[in-house]
N, C-alpha and C positions, 0 to 999 in steps of 0.2 A: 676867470675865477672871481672877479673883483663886480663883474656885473649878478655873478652866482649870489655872491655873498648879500650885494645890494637888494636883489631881486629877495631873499631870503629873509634878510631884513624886513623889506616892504610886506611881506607878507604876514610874517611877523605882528608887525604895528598894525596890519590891518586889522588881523583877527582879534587883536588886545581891541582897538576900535569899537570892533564890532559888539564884542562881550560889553566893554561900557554902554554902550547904548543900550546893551540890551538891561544890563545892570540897572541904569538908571530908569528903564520902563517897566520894570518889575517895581524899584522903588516909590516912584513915583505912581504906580496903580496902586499899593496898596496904601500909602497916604491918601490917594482919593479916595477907597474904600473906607480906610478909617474917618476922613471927614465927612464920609455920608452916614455911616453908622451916628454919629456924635450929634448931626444933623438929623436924623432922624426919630433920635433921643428927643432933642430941643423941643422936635413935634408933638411927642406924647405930654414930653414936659409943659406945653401948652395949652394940650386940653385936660389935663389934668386941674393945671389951675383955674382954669373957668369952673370945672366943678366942684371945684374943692370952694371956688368962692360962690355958689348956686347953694352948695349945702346948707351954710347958716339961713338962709332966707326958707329953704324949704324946712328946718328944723323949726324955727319961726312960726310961720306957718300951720304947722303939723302943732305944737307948742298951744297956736289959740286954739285950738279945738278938742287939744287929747293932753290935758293937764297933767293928769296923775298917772302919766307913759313915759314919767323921768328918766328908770332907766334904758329904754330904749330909745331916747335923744341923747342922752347921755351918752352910749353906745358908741352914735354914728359922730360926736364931734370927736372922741376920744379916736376912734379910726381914721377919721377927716385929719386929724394931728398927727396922727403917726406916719401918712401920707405926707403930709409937710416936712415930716422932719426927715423922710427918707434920706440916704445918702450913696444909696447901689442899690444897682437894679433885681438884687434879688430882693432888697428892703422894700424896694416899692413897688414890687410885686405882690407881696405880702401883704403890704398896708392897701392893696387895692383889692386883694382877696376879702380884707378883712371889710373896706369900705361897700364890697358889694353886695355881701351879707347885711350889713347892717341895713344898708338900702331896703333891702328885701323885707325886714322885718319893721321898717317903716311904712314900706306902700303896702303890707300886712295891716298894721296897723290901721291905716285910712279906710280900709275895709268894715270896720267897724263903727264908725264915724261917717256916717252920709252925706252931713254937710260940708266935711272937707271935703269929699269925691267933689261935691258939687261946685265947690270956692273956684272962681277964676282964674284967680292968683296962684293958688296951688294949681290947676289945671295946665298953667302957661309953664310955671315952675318943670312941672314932670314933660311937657313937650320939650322943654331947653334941655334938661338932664337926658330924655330920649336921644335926642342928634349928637349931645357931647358923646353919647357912651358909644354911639355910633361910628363917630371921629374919633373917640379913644381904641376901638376894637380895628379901625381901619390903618391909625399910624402906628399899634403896634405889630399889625402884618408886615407894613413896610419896615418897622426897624428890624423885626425878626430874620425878612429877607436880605436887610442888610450884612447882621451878623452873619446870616450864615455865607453869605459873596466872602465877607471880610476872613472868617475862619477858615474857611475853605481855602482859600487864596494863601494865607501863612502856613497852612498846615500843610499843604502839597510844592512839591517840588518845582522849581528852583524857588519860590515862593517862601519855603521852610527857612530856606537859608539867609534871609535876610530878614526875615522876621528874628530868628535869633541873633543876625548883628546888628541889630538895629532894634531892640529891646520890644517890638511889637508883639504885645499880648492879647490871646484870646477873648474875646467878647461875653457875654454873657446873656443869654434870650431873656425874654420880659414875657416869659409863661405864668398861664394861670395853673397853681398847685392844688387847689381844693376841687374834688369831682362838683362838688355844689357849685361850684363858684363859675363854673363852665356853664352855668347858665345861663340864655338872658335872662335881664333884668326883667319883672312880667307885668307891666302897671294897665290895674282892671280902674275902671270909670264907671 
């Protein structure tokens, strides 16, 4: 009887065992997920700042040649700002909507003006904003993918369940809203 009981026991402790481990590999996968998500963030939040600091030079620029286009530089630092001051990724989704428009309606503008097309400085300018917007379109697939690993993962079982003891909230994609804005960018030379 006393080995029953032991035996019973052991069994017992094993399977409590077992669940922790497996407890704490649930836990600890979706902390990795959320530090990839967060890490991923950091990426876009990278090149975003490169271009966000590429803009004033290309306004600059755009500025020696098309004087009286105030409000359309105007435009683009007021969006460039709105970008900086982001604070959630639906704000700087928004403020990058708005930033891509405005773009658009500057390399419009060079259209009209032959010696900017022709300026070097501008030339180099629109190849560096090219590859950033390339690198911005590429690290927000990768965050996008991330969110959805990480939602996926809280929102499905046993996954669920420790997302709500363990206060893990839902992600938020870093989608473009504007059918426009789903464009590339289209710089004519």
């Amino acid at each position: 009887m006393l080995t029953g009981v032991i035996s019973l026991i052991a069994i017992i402790a094993g399977i409590i065992i077992i669940l922790l481990f497996i407890g704490i590999g649930i836990y600890n996968l979706i902390v990795s997920l959320r530090n990839k998500v967060d890490n991923s963030w950091h990426q876009i939040d990278v090149q975003l700042r490169k271009r966000y600091d590429l803009i004033p030079n290309l306004v600059e620029t755009v500025k020696g040649y098309a004087k009286h286009e105030r409000e359309t530089l105007q435009n683009v630092i007021n969006a460039r700002k709105l970008g900086i001051d982001a604070k959630t990724v639906k704000e700087q989704a928004k403020a990058e909507n708005m930033i891509t428009g405005t773009l658009k309606s500057l390399f419009a503008l060079s259209e009209n003006y032959p010696n900017l097309k022709a300026d070097q400085h501008f030339l180099r300018l629109m190849e560096q904003l090219n590859g950033i917007e390339s690198n911005i379109a590429y690290a927000r697939q990768f965050y996008n993918d991330m969110v959805m690993k990480f939602n996926t993962r809280i929102q499905t079982f046993p996954g669920n369940i420790f997302a709500r003891m363990f206060n893990f909230l839902s992600r938020d994609y870093f989608e473009i809203e504007e059918v426009s804005a789903r464009e590339p960018v289209k710089v004519k030379f």
